[in-house]
ZADO-1210 file (C-alpha; in nm, 4 decimals, padded with zeros to 6 digits):
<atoms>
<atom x="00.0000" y="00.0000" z="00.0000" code="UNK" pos="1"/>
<atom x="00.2879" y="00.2471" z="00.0717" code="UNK" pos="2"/>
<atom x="00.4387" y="00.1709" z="-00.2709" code="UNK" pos="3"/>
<atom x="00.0981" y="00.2716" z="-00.4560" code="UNK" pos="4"/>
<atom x="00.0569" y="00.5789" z="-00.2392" code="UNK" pos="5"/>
<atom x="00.3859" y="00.7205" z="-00.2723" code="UNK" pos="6"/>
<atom x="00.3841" y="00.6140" z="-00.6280" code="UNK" pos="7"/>
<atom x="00.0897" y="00.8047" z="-00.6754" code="UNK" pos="8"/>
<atom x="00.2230" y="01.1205" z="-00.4723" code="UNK" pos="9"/>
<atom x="00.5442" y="01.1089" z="-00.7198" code="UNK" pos="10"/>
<atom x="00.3139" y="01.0991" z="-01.0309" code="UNK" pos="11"/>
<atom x="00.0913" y="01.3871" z="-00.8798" code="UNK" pos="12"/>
<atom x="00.4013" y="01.6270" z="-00.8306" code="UNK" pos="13"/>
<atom x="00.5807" y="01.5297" z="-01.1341" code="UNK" pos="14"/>
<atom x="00.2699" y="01.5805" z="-01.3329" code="UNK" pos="15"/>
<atom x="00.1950" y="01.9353" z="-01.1680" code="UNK" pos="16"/>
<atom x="00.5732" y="02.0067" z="-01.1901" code="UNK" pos="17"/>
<atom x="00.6085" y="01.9086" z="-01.5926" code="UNK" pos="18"/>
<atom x="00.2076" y="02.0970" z="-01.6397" code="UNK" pos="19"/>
<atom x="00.3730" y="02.4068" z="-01.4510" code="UNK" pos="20"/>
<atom x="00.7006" y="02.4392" z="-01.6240" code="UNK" pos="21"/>
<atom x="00.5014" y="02.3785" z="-01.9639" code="UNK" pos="22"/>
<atom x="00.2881" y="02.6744" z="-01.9542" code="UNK" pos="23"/>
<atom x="00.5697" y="02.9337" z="-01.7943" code="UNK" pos="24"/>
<atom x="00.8099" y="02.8385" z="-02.0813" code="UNK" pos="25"/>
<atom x="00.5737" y="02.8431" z="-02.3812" code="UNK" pos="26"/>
<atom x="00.6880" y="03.0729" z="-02.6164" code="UNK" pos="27"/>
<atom x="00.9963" y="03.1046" z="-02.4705" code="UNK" pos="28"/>
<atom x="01.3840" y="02.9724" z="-02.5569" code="UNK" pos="29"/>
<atom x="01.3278" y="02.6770" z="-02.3686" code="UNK" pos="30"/>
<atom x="01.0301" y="02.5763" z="-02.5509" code="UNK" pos="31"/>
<atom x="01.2312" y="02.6180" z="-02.8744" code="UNK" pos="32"/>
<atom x="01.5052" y="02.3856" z="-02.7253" code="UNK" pos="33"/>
<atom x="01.1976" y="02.1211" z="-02.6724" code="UNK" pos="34"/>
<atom x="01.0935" y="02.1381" z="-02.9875" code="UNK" pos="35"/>
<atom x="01.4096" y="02.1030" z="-03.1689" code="UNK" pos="36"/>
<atom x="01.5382" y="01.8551" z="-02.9437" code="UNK" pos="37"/>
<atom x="01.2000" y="01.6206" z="-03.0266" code="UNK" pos="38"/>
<atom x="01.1319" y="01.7532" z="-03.3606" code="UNK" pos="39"/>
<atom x="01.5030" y="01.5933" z="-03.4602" code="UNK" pos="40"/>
<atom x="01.4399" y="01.2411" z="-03.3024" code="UNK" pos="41"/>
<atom x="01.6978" y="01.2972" z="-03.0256" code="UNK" pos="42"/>
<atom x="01.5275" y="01.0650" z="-02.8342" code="UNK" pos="43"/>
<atom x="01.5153" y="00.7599" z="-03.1026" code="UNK" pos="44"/>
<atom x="01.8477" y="00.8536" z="-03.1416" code="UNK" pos="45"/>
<atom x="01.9677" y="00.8711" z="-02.7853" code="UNK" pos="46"/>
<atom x="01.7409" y="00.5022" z="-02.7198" code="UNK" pos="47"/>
<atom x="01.9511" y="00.3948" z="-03.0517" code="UNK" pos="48"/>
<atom x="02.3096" y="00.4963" z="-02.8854" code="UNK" pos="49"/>
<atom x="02.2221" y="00.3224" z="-02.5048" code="UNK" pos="50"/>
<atom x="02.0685" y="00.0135" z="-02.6809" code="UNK" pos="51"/>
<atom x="02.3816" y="-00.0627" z="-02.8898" code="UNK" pos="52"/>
<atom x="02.6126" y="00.0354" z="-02.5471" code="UNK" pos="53"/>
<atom x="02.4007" y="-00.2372" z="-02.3679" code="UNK" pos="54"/>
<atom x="02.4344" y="-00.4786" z="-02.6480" code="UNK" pos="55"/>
<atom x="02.8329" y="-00.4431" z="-02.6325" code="UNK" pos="56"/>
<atom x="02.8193" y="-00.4841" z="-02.2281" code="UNK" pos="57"/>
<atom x="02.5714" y="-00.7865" z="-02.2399" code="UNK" pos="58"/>
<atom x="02.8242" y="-00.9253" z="-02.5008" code="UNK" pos="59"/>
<atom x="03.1461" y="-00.8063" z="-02.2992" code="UNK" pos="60"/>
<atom x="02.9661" y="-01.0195" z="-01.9979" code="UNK" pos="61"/>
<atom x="02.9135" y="-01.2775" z="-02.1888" code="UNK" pos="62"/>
<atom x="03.2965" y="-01.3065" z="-02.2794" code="UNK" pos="63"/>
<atom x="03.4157" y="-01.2487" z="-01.9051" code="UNK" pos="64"/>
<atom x="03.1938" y="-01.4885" z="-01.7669" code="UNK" pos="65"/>
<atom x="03.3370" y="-01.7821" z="-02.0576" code="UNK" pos="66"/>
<atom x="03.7230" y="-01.6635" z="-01.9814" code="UNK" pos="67"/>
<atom x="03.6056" y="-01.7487" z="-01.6094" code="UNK" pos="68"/>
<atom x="03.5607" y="-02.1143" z="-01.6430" code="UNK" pos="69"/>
<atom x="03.8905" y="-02.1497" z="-01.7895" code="UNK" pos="70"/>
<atom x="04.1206" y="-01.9073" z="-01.6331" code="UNK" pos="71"/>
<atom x="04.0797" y="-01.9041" z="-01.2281" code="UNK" pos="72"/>
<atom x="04.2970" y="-01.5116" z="-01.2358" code="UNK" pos="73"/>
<atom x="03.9720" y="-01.4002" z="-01.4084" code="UNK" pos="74"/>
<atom x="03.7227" y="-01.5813" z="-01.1836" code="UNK" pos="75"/>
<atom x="03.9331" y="-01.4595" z="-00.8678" code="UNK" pos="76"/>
<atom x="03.8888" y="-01.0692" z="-01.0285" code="UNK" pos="77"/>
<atom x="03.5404" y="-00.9971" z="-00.8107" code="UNK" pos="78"/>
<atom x="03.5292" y="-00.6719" z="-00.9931" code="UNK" pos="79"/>
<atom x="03.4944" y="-00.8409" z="-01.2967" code="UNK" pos="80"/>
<atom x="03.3065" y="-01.1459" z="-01.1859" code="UNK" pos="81"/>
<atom x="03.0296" y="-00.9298" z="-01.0168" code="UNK" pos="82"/>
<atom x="03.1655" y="-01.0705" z="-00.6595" code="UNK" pos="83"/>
<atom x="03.1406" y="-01.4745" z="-00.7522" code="UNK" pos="84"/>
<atom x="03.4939" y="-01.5606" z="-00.7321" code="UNK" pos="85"/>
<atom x="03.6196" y="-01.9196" z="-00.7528" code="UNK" pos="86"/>
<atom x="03.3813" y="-02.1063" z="-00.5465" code="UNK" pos="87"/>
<atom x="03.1726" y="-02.4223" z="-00.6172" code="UNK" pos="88"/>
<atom x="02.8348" y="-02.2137" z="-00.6533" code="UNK" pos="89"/>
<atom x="03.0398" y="-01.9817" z="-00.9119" code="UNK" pos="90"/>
<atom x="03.2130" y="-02.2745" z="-01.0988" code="UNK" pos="91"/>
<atom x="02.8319" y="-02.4024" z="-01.1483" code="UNK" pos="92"/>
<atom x="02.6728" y="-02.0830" z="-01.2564" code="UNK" pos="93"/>
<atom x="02.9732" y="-01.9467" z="-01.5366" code="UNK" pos="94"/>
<atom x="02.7727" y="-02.1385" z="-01.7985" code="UNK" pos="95"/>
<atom x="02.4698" y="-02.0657" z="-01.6675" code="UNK" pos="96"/>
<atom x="02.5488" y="-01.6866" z="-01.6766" code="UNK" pos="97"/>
<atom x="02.7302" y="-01.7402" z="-02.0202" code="UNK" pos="98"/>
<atom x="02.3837" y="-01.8537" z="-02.1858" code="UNK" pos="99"/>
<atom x="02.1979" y="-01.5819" z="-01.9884" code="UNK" pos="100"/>
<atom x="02.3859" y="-01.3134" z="-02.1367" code="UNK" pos="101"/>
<atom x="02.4483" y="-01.4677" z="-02.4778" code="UNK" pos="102"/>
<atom x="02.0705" y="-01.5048" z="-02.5233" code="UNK" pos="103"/>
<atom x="01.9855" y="-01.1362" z="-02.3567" code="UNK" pos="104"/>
<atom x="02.2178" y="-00.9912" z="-02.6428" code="UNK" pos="105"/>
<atom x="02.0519" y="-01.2191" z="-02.9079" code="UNK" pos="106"/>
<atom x="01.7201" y="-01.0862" z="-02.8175" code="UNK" pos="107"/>
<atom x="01.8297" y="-00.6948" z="-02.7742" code="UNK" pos="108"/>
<atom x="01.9682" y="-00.7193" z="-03.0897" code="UNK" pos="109"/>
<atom x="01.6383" y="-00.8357" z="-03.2766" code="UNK" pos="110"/>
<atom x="01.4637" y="-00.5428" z="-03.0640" code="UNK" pos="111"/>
<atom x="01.6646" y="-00.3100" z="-03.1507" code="UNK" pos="112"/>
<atom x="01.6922" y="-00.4119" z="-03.5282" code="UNK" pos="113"/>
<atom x="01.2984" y="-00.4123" z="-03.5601" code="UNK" pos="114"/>
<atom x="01.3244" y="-00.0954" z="-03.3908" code="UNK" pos="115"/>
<atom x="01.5169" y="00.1144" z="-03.6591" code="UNK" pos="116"/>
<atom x="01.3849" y="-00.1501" z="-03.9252" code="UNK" pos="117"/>
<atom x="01.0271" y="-00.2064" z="-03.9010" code="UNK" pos="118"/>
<atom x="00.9828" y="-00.3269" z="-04.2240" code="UNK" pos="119"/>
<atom x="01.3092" y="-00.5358" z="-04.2238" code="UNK" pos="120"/>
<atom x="01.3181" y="-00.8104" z="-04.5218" code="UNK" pos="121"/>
<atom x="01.0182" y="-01.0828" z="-04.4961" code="UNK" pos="122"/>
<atom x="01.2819" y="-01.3510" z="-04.5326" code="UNK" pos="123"/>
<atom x="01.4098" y="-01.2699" z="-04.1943" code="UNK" pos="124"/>
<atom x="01.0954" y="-01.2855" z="-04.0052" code="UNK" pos="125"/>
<atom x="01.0652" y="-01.6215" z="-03.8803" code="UNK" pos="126"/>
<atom x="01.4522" y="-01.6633" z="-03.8499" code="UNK" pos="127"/>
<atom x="01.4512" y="-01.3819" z="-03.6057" code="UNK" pos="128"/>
<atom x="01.1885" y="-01.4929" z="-03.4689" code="UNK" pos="129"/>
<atom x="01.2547" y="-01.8587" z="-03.3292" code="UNK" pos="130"/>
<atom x="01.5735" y="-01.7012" z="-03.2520" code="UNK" pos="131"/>
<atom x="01.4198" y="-01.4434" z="-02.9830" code="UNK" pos="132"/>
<atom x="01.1906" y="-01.7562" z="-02.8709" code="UNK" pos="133"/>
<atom x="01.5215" y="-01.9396" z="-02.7981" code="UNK" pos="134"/>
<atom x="01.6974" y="-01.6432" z="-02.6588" code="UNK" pos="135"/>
<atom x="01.3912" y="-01.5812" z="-02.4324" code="UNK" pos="136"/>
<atom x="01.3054" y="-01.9605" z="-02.3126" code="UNK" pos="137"/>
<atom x="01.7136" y="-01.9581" z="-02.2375" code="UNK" pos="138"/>
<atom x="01.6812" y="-01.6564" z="-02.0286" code="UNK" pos="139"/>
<atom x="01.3788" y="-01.8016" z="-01.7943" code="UNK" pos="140"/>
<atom x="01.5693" y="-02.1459" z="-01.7761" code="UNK" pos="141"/>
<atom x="01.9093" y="-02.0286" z="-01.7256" code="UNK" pos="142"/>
<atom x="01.7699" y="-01.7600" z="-01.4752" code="UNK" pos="143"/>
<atom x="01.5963" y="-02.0157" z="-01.2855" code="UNK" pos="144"/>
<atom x="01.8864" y="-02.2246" z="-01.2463" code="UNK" pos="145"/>
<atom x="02.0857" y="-01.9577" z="-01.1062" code="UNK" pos="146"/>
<atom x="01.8784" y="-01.8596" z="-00.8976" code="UNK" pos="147"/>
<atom x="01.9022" y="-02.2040" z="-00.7072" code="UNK" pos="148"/>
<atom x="02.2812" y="-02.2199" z="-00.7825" code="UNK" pos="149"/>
<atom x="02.3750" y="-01.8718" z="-00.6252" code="UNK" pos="150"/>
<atom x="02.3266" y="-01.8136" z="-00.2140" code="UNK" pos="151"/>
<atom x="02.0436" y="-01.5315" z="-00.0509" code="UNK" pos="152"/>
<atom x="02.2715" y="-01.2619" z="-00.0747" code="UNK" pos="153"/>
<atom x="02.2841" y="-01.2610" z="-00.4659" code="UNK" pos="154"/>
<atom x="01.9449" y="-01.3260" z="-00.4311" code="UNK" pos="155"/>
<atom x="01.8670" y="-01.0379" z="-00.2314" code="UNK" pos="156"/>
<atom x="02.0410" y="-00.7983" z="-00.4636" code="UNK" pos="157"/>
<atom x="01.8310" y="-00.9142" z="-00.7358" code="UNK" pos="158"/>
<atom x="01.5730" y="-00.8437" z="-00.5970" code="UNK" pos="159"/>
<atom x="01.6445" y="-00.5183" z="-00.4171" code="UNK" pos="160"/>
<atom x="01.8006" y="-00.3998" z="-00.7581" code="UNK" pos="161"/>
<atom x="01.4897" y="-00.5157" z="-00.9619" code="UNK" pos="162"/>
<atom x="01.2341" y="-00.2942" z="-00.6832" code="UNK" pos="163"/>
<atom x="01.4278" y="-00.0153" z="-00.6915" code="UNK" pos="164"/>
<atom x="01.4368" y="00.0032" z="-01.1115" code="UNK" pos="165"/>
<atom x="01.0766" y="-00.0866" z="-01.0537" code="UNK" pos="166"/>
<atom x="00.9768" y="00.1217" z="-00.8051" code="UNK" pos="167"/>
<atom x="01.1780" y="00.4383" z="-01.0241" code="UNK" pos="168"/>
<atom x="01.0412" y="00.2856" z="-01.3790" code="UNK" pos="169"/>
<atom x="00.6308" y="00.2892" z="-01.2455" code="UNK" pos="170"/>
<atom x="00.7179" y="00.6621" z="-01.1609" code="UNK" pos="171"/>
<atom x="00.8504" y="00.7503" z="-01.4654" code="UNK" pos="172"/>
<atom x="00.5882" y="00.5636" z="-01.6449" code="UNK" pos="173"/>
<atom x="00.3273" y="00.7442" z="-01.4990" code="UNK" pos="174"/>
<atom x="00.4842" y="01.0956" z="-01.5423" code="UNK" pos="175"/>
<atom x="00.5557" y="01.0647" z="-01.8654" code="UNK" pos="176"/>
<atom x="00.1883" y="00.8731" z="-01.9781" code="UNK" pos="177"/>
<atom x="-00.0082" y="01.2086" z="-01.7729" code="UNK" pos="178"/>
<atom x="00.2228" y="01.4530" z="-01.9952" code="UNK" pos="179"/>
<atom x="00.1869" y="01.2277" z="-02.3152" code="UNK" pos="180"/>
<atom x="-00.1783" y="01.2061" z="-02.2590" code="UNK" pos="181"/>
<atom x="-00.2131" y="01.5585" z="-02.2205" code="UNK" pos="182"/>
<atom x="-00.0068" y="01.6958" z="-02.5228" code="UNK" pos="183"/>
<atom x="00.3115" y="01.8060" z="-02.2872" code="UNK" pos="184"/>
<atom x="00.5421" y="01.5595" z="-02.5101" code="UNK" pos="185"/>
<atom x="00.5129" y="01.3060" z="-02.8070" code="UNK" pos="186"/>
<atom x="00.4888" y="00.9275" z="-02.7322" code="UNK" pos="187"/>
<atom x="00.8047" y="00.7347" z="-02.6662" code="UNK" pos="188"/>
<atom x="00.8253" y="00.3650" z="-02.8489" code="UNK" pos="189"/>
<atom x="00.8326" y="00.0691" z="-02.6092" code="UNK" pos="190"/>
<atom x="01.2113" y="-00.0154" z="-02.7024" code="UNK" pos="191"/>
<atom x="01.3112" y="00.3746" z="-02.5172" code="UNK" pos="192"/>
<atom x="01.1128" y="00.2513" z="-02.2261" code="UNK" pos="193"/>
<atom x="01.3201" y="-00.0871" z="-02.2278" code="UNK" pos="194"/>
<atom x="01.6325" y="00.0520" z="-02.2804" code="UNK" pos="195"/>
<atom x="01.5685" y="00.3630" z="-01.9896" code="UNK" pos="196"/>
<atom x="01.4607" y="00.0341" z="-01.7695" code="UNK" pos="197"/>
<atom x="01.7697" y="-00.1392" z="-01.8126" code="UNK" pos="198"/>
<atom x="01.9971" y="00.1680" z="-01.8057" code="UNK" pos="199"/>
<atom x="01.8024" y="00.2253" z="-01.3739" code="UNK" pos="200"/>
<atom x="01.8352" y="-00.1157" z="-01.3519" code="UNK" pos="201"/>
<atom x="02.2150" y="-00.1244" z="-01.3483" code="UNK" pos="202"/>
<atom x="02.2739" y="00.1891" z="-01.1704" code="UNK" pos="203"/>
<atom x="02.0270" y="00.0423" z="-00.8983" code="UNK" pos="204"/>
<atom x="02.2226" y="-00.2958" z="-00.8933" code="UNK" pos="205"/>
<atom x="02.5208" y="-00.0528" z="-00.8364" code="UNK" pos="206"/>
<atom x="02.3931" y="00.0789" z="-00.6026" code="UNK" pos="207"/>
<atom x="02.2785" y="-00.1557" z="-00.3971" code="UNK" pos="208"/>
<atom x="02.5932" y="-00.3986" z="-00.4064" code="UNK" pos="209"/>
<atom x="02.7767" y="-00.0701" z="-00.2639" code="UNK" pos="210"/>
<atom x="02.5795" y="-00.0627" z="00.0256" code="UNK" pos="211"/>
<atom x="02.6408" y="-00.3805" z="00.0893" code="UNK" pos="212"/>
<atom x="02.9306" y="-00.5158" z="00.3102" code="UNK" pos="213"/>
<atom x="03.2286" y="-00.6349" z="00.1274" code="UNK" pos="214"/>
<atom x="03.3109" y="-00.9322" z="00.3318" code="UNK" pos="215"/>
<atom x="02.9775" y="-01.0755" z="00.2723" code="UNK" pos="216"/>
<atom x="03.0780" y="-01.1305" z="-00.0624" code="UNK" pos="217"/>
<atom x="03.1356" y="-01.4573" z="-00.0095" code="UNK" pos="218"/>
<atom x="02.9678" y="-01.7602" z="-00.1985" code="UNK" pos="219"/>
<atom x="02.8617" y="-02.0617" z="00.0297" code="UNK" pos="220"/>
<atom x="02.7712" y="-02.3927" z="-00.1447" code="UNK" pos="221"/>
<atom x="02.3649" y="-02.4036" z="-00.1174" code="UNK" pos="222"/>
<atom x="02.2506" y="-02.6928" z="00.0741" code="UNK" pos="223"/>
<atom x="02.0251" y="-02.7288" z="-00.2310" code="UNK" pos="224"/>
<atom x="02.2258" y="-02.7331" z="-00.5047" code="UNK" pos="225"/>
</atoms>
């Protein structure tokens, strides 16, 4: 109940705030800036630049994560590793994490192909789509199995990470649909609202593994796994 009401209380203000600062700057410079800034795409094109910078990191994990099942002075970098290190949990969820991220880049990179080429050739249609299916039944399976594989306090960033984007993202989402609805700015594609979501995601996952204590940042063997 909290999170609706102070959702709600964030949409309210941000909605009055965007409404105020519409009216006192029409006709001004700043509502020149607006224009030009929307009337040239910079949002496609900003949505375009982030999307391909998440495709290389997803990618770039991807990599680090294979070098770590063969090379232990990779798997003992934490930085690099995310804080799994060399221990029997981590051993088990390299490949795991391997497939996660291969398939996550698969299926960003058939968004964000569609998005810039709606109309993309009809030969490529079904292709691109069983691949997405794969990439996205990989990510549910390979997710699931990490989930098991890694202890509660990986857990418990997940999920503290994925709230907080959440929690930010429903905000934002309601801002933004009250000032769309009511003419303040144009509509923004799905893909920008996927690629902002991502972008808070990381930053909150960032955020939250800094508040956490390093010397936690140890992986025990599950009694499950």
């Amino acid at each position: 109940m909290k999170f609706v009401v102070s959702t709600a209380i964030w949409a309210v203000v941000g909605g009055i705030s965007g409404y105020l600062i519409a009216t006192h700057t029409k006709g001004t410079k700043v509502e020149d800036v607006a224009r030009f800034v929307f009337e040239r795409d910079f949002v496609p094109y900003m949505s375009a630049l982030l999307g391909f910078l998440l495709l290389g990191a997803y990618i770039a994990s991807a990599i680090i994560f294979a070098l770590a099942i063969v090379n232990k002075r990779v798997a003992n970098n934490r930085a690099l590793t995310g804080g799994l290190g060399t221990s029997p949990s981590a051993r088990k969820a390299y490949p795991y994490l391997v497939a996660f991220y291969v398939a996550y880049a698969a299926l960003l990179g058939i968004l964000t192909f569609y998005e810039f080429h709606p109309k993309g050739p009809s030969s490529m249609s079904w292709p691109l789509f069983l691949i997405g299916l794969a990439s996205g039944v990989a990510m549910v399976w390979t997710g699931h199995r990490l989930w098991f594989l890694l202890d509660e306090f990986f857990r418990a960033i997940w999920l503290e990470a994925g709230a907080l984007a959440s929690y930010i993202m429903v905000t934002i989402l309601l801002v933004a649909g009250s000032a769309v609805a009511t003419g303040l700015m144009p509509a923004v594609s799905l893909y920008s609202g996927l690629v902002l979501y991502q972008i808070i995601y990381l930053i909150a996952y960032g955020w939250v593994v800094s508040k956490r204590d390093p010397t936690m940042l140890e992986v025990e063997e599950p009694e499950d796994a």
